[in-house]
C-alpha positions in Angstrom: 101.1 -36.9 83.8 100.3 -34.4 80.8 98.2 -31.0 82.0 95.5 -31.7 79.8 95.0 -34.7 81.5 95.3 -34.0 84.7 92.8 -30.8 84.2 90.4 -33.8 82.1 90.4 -36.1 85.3 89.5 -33.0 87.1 86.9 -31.4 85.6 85.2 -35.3 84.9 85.3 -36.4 88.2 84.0 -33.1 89.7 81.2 -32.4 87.4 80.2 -36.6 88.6 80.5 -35.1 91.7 78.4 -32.1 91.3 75.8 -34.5 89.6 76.1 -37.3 93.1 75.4 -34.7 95.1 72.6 -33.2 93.4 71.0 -36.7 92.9 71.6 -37.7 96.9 71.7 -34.3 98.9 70.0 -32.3 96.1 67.3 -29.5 97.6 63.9 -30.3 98.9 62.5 -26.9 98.4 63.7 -26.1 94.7 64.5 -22.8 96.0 68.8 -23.8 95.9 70.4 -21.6 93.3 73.3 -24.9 93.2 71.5 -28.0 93.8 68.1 -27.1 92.5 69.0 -28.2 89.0 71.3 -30.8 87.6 73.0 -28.9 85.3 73.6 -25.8 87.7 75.0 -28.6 90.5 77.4 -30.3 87.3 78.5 -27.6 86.1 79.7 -26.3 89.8 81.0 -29.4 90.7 82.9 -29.2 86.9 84.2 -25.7 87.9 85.3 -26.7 91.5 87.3 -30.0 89.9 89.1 -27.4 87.4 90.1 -25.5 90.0 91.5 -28.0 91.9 93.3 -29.4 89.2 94.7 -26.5 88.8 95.9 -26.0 92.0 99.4 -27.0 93.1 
């Protein structure tokens, strides 16, 4: 499999990710710098899935 791909499939499923578990965990209070917001907890889970891919 190509790098670019392999980095795509990572940084799409962990931003889908991010956004699952802001939509089911998410934060009751609004006071979670991550999960308060769903582009703060997509664009974590996007960052995490990039470094994974990444990863060897």
């Amino acid at each position: 499999m190509p790098l670019i791909a392999k980095i795509l499939i990572g940084v799409v499923l962990g931003a889908a990710a991010g956004y699952g578990w802001y939509r089911l965990v998410g934060c009751s209070t609004g006071t979670c710098p991550i999960t308060s917001r769903w582009w703060t907890s997509t664009g974590y889970g996007a960052a995490m899935g990039l470094l994974l891919s990444l990863a060897k």
